[in-house]
C-alpha positions in Angstrom: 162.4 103.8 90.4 162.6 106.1 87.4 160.3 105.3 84.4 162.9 105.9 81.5 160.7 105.3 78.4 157.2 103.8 77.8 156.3 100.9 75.4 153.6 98.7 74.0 152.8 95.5 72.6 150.3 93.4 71.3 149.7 89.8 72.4 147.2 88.0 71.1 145.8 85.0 73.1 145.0 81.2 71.4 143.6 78.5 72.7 145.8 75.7 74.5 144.5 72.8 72.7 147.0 70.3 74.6 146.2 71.6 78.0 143.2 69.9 80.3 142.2 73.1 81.1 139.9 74.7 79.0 140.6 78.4 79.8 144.2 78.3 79.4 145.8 80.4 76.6 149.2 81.0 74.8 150.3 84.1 73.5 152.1 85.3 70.7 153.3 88.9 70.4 151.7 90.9 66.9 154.5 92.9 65.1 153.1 96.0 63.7 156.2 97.6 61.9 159.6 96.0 60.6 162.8 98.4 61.0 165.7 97.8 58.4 169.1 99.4 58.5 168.2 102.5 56.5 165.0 102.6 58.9 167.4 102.7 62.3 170.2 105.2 60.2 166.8 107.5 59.6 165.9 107.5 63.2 169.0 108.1 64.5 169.9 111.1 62.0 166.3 112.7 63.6 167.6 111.9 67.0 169.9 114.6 66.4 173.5 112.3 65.8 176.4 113.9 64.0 177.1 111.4 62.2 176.0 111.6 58.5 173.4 108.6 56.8 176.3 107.7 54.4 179.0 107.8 57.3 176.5 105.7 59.5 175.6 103.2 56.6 179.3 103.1 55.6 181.0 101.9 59.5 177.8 99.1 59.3 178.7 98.2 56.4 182.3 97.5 57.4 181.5 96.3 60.5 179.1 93.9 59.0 181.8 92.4 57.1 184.1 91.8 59.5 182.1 90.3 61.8 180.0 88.0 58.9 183.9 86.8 57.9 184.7 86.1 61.5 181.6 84.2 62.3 181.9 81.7 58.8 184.8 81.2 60.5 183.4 79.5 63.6 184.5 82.6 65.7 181.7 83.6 68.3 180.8 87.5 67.9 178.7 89.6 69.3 177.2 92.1 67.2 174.5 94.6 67.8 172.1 93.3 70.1 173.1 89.1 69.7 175.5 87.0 70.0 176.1 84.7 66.8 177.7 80.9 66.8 178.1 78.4 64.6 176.5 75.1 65.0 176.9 71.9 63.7 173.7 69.9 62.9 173.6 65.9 62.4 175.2 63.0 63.8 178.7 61.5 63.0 179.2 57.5 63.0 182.4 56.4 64.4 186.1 58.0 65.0 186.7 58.7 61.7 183.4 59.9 60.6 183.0 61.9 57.4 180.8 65.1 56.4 177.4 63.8 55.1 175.6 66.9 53.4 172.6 64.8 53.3 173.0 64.5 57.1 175.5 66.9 58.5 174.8 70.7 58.3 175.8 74.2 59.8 173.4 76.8 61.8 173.9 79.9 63.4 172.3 79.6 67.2 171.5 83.7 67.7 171.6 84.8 71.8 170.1 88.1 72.8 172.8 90.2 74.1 172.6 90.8 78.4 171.6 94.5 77.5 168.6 93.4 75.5 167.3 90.6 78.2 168.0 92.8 80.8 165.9 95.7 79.4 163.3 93.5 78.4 163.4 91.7 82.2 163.4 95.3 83.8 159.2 96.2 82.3 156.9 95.7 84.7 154.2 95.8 82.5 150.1 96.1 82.9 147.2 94.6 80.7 144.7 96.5 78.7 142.1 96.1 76.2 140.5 93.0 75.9 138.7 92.5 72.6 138.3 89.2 70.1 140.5 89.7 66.9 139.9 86.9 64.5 139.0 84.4 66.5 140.9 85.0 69.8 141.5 87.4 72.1 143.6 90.8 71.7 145.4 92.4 74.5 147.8 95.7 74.8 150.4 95.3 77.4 152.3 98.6 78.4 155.5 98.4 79.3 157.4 100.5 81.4 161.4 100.0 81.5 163.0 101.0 85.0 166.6 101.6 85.9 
């Protein structure tokens, strides 16, 4: 299989407190940067896009909008790399049940799109590094995304 592009992230490793065995270790990943719009615009203008910054911030923008107005809406959109819903949050007592506000509330549930689970299913991946980092354990794993 073709390698198509090379990444790398940082898990750290913590103790398992709960677990009877003493060795075994949970992992959370590090982030070392944040991205923002205006970030991903910038990157794509280097990539070599025709598209101009203010054209590019401008179709988000509207885009943004019409999918934020659809989703207040209870309508399910997919957007960029997630799906977003609206959920409801609290019980109800009886048929005829009211909205409580001190009970009753609304959430968005966020879903990865298939393209982003499947890209991040097709690494295969290898560790390296192993050094303590406040406390607990620091590893590097590559990843390597095939087709």
């Amino acid at each position: 299989m073709p390698i198509i592009e090379k990444n790398s992230v940082i898990v750290e490793l913590y103790e398992l407190p709960i677990s009877p065995r003493k060795d075994d270790r949970f992992g959370r990943v590090v982030s070392t940067r944040s991205l923002n719009e205006d970030d991903l615009i910038d990157i794509a203008v280097a990539r070599g896009t025709e598209l101009n910054p203010s054209t590019l911030r401008a179709a988000l923008e509207i885009v943004k909008d019409i999918a934020a107005g659809e989703i207040v809406n209870g309508t399910a959109v997919t957007f960029g790399l997630a799906q977003f819903n609206v959920m409801v949050n609290g019980v109800f007592t009886g048929d005829n049940a009211q909205w409580n506000k001190d009970v009753n509330s609304l959430s968005l549930r966020i879903t990865p799109t298939i393209m982003l689970r499947s890209k991040l299913n097709r690494s295969a991946g290898s560790w390296y590094g192993n050094h303590r980092h406040r406390g607990e354990y620091r590893f590097r794993y590559a990843l390597s995304h095939r087709k």
